[in-house]
FILOFI-19990 format. One line per 3 residues: number of its first residue (from 1); for each residue x, y, z of N, C-alpha, C. Coordinates in nm, 2 decimals, decimal comma. Each point is the difference from the previous one (the first is absolute). Example, Ala and Ser with C-alpha at 12.3 -4.5 7.8 and 13.67 -1.06 7.14 Angstrom:
BEGIN
1 = 1,32 -0,57 0,78 -0,09 0,12 0,00 0,09 0,12 0,00; -0,04 0,11 -0,07 0,09 0,11 0,00 -0,08 0,11 0,08
This chain:
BEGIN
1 = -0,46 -1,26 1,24 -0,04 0,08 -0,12 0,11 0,10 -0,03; 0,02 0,01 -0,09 0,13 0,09 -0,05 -0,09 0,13 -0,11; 0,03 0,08 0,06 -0,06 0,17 -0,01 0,04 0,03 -0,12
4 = -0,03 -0,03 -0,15 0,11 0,09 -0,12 -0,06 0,16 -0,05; 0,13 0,07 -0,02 -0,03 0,13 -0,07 0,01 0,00 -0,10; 0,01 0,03 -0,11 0,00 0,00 -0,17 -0,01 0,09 -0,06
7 = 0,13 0,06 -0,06 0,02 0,14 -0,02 -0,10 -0,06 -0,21; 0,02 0,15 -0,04 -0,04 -0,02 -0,15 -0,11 -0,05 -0,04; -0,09 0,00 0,08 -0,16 -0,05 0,02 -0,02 -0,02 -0,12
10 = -0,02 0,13 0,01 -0,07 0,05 -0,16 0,05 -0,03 -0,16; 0,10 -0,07 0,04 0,08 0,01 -0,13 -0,04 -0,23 -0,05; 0,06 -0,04 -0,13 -0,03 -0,15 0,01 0,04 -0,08 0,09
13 = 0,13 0,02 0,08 0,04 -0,15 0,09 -0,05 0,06 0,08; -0,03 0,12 0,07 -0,03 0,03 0,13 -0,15 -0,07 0,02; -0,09 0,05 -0,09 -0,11 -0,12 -0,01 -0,03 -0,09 0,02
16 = 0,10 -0,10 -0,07 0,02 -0,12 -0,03 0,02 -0,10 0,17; 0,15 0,14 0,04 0,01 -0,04 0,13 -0,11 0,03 0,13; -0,12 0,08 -0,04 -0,06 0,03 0,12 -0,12 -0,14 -0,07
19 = 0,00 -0,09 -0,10 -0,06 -0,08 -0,04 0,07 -0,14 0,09; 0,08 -0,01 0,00 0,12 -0,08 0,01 -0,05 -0,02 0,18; 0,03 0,14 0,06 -0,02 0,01 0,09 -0,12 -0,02 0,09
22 = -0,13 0,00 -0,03 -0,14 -0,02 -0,01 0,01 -0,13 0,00; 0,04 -0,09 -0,07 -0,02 -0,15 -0,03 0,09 -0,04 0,09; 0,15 0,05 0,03 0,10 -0,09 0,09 -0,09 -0,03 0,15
25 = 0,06 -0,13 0,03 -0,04 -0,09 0,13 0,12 0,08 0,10; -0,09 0,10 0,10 0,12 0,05 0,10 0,04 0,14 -0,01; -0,08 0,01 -0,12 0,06 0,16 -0,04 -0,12 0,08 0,07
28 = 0,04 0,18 0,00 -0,11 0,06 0,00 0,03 0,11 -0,01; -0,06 0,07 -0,10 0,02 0,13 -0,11 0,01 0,09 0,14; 0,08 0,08 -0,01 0,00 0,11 0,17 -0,01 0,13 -0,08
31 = 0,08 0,06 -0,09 0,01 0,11 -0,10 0,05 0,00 -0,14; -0,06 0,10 -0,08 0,01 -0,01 -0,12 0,04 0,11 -0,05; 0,12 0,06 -0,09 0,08 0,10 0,00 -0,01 0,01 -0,12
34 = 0,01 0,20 -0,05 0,02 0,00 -0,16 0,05 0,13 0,03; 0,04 0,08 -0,12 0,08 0,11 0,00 -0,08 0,10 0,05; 0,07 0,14 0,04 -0,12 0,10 0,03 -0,05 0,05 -0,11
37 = -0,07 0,03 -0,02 -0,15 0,08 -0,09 -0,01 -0,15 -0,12; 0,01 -0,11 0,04 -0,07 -0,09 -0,09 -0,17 -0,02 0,06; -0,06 -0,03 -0,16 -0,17 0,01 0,02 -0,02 -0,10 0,16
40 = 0,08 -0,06 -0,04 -0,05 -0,16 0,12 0,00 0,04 0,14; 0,07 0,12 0,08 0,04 0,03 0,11 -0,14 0,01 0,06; -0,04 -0,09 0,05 -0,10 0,01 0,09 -0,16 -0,10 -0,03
43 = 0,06 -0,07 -0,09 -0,10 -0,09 -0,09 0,02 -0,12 0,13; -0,11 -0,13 0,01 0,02 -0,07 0,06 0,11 -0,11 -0,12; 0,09 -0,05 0,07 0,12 -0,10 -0,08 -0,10 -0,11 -0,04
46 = -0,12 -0,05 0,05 -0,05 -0,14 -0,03 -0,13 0,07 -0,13; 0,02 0,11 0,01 -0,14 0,05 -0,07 0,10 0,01 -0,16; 0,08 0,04 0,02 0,09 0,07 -0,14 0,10 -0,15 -0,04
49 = -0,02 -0,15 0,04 0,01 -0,04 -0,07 -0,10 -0,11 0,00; -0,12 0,00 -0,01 -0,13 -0,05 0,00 -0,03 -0,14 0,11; 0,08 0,03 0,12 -0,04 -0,09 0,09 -0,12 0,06 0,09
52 = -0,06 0,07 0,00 -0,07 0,05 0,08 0,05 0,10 0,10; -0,04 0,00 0,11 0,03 0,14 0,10 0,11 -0,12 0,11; 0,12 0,08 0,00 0,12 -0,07 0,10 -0,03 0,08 0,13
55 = -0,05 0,16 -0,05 0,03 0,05 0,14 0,19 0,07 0,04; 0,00 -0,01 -0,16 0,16 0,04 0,01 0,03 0,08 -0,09; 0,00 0,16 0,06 -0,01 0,11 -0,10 0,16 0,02 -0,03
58 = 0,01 0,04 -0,17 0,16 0,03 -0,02 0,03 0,13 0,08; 0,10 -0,01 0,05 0,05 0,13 0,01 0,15 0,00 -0,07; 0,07 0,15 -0,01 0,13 0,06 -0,04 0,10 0,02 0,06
61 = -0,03 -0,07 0,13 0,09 0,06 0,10 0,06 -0,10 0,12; 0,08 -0,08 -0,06 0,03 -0,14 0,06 0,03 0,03 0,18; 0,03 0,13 0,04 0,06 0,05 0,13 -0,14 -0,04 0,08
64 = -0,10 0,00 -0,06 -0,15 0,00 0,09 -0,08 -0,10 0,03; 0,06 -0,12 -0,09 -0,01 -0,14 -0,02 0,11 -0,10 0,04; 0,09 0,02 0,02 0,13 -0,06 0,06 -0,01 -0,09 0,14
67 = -0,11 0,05 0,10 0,01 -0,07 0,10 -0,14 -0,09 0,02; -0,06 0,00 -0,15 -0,13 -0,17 -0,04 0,06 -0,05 -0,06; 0,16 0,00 -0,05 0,07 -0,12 -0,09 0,10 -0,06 0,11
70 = -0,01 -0,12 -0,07 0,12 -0,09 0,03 0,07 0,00 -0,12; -0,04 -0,07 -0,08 0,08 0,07 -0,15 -0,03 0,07 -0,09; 0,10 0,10 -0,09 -0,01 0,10 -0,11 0,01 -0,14 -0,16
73 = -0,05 0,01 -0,05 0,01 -0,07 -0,18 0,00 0,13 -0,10; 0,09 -0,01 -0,04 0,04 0,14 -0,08 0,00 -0,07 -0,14; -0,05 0,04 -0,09 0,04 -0,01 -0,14 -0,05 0,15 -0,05
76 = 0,12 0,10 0,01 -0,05 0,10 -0,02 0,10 0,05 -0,14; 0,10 0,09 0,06 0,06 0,07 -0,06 0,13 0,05 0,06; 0,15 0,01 -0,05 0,09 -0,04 0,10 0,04 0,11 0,08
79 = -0,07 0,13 -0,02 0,03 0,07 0,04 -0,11 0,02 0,19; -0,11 -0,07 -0,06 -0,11 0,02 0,06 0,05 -0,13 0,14; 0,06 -0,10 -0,08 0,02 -0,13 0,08 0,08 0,02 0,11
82 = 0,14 0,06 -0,04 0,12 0,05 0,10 -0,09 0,13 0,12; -0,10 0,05 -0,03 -0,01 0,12 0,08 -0,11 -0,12 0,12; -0,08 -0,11 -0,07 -0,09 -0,02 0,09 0,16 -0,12 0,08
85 = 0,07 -0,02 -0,04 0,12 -0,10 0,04 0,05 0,03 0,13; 0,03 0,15 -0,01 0,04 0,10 0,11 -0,11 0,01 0,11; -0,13 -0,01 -0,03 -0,11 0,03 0,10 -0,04 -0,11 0,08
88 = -0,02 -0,14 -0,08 0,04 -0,11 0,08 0,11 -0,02 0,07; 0,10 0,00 -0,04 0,13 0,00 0,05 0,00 0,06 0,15; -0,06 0,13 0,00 -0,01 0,06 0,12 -0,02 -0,05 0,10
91 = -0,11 -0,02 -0,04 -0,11 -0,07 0,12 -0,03 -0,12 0,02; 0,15 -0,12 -0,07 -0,04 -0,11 0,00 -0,05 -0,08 -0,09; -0,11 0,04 -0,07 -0,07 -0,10 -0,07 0,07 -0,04 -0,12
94 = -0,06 -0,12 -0,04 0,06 -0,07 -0,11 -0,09 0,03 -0,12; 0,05 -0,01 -0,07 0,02 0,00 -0,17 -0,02 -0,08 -0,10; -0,03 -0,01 -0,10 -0,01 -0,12 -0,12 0,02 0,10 -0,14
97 = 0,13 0,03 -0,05 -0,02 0,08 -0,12 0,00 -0,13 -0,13; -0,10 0,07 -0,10 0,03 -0,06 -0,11 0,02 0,10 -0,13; 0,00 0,11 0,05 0,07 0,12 -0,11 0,13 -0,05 -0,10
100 = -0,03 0,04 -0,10 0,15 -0,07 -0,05 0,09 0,16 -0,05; 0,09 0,02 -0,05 0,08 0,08 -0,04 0,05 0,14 0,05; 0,09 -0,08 0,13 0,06 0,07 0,08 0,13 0,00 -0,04
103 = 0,08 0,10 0,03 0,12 0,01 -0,04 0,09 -0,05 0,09; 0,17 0,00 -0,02 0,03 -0,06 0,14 0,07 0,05 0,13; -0,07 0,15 0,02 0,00 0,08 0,10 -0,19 -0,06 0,08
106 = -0,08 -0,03 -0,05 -0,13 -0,04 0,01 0,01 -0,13 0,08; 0,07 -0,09 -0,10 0,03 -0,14 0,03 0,08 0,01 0,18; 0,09 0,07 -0,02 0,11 -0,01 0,13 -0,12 0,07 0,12
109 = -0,10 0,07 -0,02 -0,08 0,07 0,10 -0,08 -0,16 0,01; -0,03 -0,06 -0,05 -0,12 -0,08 0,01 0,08 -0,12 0,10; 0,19 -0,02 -0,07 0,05 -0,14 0,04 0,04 0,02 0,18
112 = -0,03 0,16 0,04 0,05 0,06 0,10 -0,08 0,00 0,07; -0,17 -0,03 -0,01 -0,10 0,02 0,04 -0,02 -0,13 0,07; 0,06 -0,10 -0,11 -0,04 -0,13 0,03 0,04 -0,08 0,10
């Protein structure tokens, strides 16, 4: 079973992907990530996108969730993407961005990562 985190909860792909994730064969929602002071910070992730109760409250703070993931899925924002890039990075864990419009100081952080 592969543990995913999913930054942007609250926003449409983040959703989509904790939908995504809910349905995948092998997957299993571990955390659910949104910016600090968004409404969602502490909502259950299965309740706020009408799957019912997951049991997987969003939090803001990827540093406190990092060691229930095996992977990060980022469709966030590229500023937001590169900082969680660096946090994984740290500690190992892998990554899946699908943020688009990174510049190519962004791009060279991501091709460096990889």
């Amino acid at each position: 079973m592969t543990r995913i985190g999913i930054t942007g909860a609250a926003g449409r792909m983040g959703r989509s992907l904790i939908e995504a994730c809910h349905r995948g064969k092998d997957l299993q929602l571990a955390a659910a990530l949104d910016r600090p002071g968004s409404p969602a910070v502490g909502m259950d992730a299965g309740e706020l996108c009408g799957l019912g109760k997951l049991d997987v409250r969003i939090a803001d703070d990827l540093d406190k969730v990092l060691e229930r993931i095996d992977v990060l899925v980022d469709f966030t924002r590229p500023e937001a993407s590169l900082v969680y890039l660096d946090a994984c990075r740290k500690v190992g864990k892998r990554m899946v961005i699908g943020t688009t419009g990174f510049d190519d100081a962004g791009r060279q952080r991501i091709a460096a990562a990889a």
